[in-house]
C-alpha positions as CSV (number, residue, x, y, z in Angstrom):
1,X,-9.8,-9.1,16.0
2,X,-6.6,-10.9,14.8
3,X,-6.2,-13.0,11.6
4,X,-4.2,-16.1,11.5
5,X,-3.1,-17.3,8.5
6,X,-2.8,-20.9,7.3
7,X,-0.2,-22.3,4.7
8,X,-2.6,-21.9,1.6
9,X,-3.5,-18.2,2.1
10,X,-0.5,-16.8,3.8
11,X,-0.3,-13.5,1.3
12,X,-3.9,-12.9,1.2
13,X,-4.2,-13.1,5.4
14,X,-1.6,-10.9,5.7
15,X,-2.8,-8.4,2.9
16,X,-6.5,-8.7,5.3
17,X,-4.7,-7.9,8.1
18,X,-3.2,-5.2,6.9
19,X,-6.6,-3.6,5.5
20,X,-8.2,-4.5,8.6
21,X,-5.3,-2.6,10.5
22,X,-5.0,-5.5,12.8
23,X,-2.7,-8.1,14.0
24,X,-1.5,-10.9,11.8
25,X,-0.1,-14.3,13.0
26,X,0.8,-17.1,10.8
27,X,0.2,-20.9,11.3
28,X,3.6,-23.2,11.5
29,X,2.4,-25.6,9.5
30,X,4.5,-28.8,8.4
31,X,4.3,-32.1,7.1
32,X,5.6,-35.3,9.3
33,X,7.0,-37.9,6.5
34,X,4.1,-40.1,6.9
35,X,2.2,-37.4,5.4
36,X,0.2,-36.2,8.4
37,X,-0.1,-32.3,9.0
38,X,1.6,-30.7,12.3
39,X,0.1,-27.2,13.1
40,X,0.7,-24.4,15.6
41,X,-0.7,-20.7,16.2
42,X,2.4,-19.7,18.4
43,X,0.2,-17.8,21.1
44,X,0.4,-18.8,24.8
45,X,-4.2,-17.1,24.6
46,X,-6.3,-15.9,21.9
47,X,-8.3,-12.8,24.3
48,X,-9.9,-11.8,20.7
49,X,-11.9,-12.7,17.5
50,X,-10.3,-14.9,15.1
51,X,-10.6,-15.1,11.7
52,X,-8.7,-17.8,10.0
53,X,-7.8,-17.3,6.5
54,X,-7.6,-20.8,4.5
55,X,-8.3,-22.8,1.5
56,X,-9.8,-25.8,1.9
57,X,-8.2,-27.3,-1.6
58,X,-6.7,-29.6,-1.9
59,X,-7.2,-32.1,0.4
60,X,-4.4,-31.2,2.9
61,X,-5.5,-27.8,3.3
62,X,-9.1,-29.1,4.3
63,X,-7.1,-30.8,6.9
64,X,-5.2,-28.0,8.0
65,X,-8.5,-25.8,8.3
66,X,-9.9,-28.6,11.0
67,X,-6.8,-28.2,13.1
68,X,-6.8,-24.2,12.7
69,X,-10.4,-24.2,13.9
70,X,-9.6,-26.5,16.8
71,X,-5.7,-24.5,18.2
72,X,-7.7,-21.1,17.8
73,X,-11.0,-22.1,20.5
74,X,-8.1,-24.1,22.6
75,X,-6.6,-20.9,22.7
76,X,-9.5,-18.9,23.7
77,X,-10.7,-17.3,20.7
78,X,-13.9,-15.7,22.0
79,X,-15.2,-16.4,17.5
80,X,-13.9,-17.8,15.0
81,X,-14.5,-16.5,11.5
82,X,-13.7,-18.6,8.4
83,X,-12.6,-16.9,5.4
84,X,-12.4,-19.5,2.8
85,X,-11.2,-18.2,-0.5
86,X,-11.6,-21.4,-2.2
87,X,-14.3,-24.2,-1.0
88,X,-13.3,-27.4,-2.2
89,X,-15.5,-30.2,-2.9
90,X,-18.3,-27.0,-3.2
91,X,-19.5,-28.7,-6.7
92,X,-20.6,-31.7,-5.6
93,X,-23.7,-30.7,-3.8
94,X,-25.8,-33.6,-4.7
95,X,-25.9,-36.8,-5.1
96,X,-25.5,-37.7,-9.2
97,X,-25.5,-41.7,-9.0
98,X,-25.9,-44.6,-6.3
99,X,-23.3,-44.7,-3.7
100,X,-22.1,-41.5,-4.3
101,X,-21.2,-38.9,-0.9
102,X,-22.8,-35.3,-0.5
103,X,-19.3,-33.9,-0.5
104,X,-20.3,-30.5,-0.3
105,X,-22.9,-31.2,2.6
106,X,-20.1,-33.3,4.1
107,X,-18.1,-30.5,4.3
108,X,-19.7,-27.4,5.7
109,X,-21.1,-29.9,8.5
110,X,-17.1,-30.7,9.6
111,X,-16.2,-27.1,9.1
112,X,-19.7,-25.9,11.2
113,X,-18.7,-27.9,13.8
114,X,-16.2,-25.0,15.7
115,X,-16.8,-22.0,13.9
116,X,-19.0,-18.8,14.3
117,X,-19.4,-17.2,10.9
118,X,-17.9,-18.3,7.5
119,X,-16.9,-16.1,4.4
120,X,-16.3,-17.4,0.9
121,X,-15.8,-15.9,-2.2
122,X,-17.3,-17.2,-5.3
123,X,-18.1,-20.3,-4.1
124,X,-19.6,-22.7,-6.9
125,X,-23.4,-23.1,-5.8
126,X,-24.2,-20.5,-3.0
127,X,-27.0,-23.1,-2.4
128,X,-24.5,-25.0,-0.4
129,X,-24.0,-22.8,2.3
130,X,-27.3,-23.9,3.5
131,X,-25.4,-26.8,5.3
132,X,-23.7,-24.4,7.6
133,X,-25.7,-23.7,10.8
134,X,-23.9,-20.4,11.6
135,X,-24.1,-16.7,9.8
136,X,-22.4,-17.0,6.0
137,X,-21.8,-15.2,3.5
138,X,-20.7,-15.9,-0.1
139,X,-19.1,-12.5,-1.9
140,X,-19.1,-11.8,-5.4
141,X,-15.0,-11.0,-6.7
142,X,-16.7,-9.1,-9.9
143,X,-16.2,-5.4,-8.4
144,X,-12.6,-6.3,-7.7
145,X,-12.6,-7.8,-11.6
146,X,-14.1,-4.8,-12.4
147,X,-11.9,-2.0,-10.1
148,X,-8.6,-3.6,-12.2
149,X,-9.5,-3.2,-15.3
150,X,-11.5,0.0,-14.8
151,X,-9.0,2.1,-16.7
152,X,-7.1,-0.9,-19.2
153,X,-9.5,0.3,-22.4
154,X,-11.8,-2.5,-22.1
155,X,-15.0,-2.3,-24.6
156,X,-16.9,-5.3,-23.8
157,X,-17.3,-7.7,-21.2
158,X,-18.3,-11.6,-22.2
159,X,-18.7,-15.1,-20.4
160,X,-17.7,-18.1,-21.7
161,X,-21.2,-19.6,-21.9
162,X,-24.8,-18.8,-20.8
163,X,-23.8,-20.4,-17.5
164,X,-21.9,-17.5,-16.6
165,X,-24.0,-14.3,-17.9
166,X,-24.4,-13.4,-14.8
167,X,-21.0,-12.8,-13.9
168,X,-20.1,-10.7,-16.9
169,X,-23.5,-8.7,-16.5
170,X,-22.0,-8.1,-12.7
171,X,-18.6,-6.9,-14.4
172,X,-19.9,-5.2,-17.1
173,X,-22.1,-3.2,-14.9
174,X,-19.5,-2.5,-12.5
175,X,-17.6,-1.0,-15.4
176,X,-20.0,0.5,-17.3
177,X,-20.0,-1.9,-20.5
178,X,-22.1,-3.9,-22.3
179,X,-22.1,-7.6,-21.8
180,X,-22.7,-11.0,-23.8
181,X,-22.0,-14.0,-23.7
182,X,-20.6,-16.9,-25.9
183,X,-22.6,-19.6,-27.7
184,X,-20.9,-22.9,-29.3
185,X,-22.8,-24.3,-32.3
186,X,-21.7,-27.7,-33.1
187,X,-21.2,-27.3,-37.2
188,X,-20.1,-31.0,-37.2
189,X,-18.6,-33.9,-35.3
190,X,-15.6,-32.6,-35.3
191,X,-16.4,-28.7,-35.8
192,X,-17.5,-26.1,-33.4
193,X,-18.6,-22.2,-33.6
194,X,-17.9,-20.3,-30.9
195,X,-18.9,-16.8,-31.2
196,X,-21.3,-14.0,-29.1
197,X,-24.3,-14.8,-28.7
198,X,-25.5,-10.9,-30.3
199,X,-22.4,-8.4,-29.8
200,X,-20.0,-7.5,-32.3
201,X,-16.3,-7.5,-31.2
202,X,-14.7,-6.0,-34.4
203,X,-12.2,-3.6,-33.5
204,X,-13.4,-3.9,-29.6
205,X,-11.1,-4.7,-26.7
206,X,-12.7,-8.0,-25.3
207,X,-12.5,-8.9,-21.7
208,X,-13.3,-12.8,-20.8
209,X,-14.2,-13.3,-16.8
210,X,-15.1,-16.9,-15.5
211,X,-15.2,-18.4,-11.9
212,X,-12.8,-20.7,-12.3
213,X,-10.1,-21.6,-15.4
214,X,-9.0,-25.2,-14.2
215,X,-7.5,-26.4,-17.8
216,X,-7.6,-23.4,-20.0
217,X,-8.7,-25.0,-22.9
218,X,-12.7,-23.4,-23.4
219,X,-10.8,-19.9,-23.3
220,X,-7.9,-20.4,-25.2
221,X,-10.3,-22.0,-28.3
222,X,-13.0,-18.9,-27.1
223,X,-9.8,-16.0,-27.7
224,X,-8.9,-17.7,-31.3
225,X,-12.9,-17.1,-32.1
226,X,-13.0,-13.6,-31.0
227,X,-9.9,-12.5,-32.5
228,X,-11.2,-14.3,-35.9
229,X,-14.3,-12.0,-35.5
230,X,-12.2,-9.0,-35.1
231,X,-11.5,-8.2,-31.7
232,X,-8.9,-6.0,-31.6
233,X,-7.6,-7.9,-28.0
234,X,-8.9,-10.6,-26.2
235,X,-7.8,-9.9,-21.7
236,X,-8.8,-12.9,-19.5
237,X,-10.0,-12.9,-16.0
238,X,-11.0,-15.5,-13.2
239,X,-11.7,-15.6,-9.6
240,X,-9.7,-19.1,-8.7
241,X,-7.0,-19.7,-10.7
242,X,-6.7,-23.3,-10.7
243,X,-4.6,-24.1,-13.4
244,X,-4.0,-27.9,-13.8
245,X,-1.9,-29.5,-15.7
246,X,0.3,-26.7,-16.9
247,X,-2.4,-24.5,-18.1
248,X,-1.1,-21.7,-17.8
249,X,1.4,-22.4,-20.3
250,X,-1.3,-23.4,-23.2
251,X,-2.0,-19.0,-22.8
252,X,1.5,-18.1,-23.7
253,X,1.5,-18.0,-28.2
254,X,-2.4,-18.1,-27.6
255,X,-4.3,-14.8,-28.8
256,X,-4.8,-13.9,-25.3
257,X,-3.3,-10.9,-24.4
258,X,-3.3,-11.8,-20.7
259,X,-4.6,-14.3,-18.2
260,X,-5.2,-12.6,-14.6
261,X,-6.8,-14.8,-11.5
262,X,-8.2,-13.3,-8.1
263,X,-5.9,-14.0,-5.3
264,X,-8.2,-16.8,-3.4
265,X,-5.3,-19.4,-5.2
266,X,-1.5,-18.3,-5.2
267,X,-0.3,-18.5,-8.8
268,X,1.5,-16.9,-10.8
269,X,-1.3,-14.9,-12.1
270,X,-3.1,-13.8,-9.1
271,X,-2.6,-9.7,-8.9
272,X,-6.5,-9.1,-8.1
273,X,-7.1,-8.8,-4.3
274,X,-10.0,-9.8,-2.9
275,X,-8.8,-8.8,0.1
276,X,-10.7,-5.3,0.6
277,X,-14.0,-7.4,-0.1
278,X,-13.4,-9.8,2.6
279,X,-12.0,-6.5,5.2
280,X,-15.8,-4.9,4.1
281,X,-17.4,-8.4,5.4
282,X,-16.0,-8.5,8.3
283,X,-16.6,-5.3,9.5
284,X,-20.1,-5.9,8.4
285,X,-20.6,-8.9,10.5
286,X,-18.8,-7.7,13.7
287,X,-21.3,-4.5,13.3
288,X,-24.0,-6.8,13.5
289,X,-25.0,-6.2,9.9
290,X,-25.2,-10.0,8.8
């Protein structure tokens, strides 16, 4: 197999690669003024498996991915494999009011159009693979959360809200740990608790894991409880990095102690590879395993 990496996942394709021990080509991708997006895989064939490496945020990627799909089968790719780190449009799989698209349906059925398997990580329903008429697989980032902090002195492992138990029960028992979660009482209209829902943090190294951190805001105000309640430090870790609007300046003078983000986004943050997850996957599906 070769991977071929588009503009949005150049360092985590050629990380792949390298796990994978196989060749790596990158996409020339550009931009015409109008806008419009010029690729090219600079191969005269493709007489192997592809596996194309791209987000699919924001939209331009998305774009990108369609013109990947279509330069690799011109080229003879005898599969194409999908890796996309980061689904975009993934949490709007239903339709909330009148007049509103399926964008996540909308989606995989464009992207199922000329492809063989697809691989995400994370993704924000699983449900919505479904829409993909190939073999897919969503994995789970938490035992590469897990293998990086395996030996930083972390105590306890906690999620943001109830939403996300899950993930920091997947973490915690990678590690080891004990879990929670947080709760948020609303003490007024102005006031809110946060705090665990039953574990105490005094004198404990906390460890904060999420999907996504878009804004920053829920953790930063979730760090200030926990050190209030005595947590000795408060580490912080997500699978996309999103990080609008600056946010990854609100961290620096919060009680945070660090912010780290999987590498499915580049940021400035993102020093936990995914990328021995995705190699596992692979050879999974090529051995006929899924």
């Amino acid at each position: 197999m070769l991977v071929i990496g588009g503009s949005a996942s150049i360092d985590l394709a050629k990380e792949l690669a390298t796990v994978l021990d196989c060749p790596y080509i990158s996409a020339s991708t550009m931009r015409f003024p109008d806008g419009e997006c010029y690729t090219r895989i600079d191969m005269e064939k493709i007489d192997d498996d592809a596996v194309i490496v791209q987000n699919t945020f924001p939209d331009g990627n998305l774009v990108e991915m369609f013109l990947l799909q279509d330069a690799a089968r011109r080229l003879g790719a005898k599969s194409i494999t999908l890796v996309i780190p980061y689904f975009g449009y993934a949490r709007q799989d239903r339709v909330f009011k009148p007049g509103e698209p399926e964008s996540a349906k909308i989606m995989c059925k464009m992207l199922d159009m000329n492809c063989d398997r697809v691989i995400t990580v994370d993704i924000h329903k699983e449900v919505v693979l479904d829409n993909f008429t190939c073999p897919h697989k969503d994995l789970k980032a938490a035992m590469a959360i897990a293998d990086y902090f395996a030996e930083k002195g972390i105590d306890i492992v906690l999620s943001p809200d109830i939403g996300a138990a899950g993930r920091a029960k997947e973490v915690g028992d990678y590690m080891g740990l004990p879990y929670d979660h947080l709760n948020k009482t609303r003490l007024s209209g102005t006031d809110v608790k946060i705090a665990p829902a039953t574990a105490d943090v005094k004198g404990k190294n906390v460890l904060i894991v999420d999907d996504m951190i878009a804004t920053g805001g829920t953790i930063v105000a979730a760090s200030a409880a926990l050190k209030e309640a005595g947590a000795s430090a408060v580490y912080v870790a997500c699978t996309h990095g999103v990080f609008v609007n600056n946010a990854l300046e609100r961290f620096t003078g919060s009680p945070v102690e660090s912010v780290l983000s999987c590498n499915t986004l580049n940021n400035a943050v993102s020093h936990i590879s995914v990328a021995g997850l995705v190699a596992d996957a692979l050879k999974d599906a090529f051995a006929g395993k899924w």
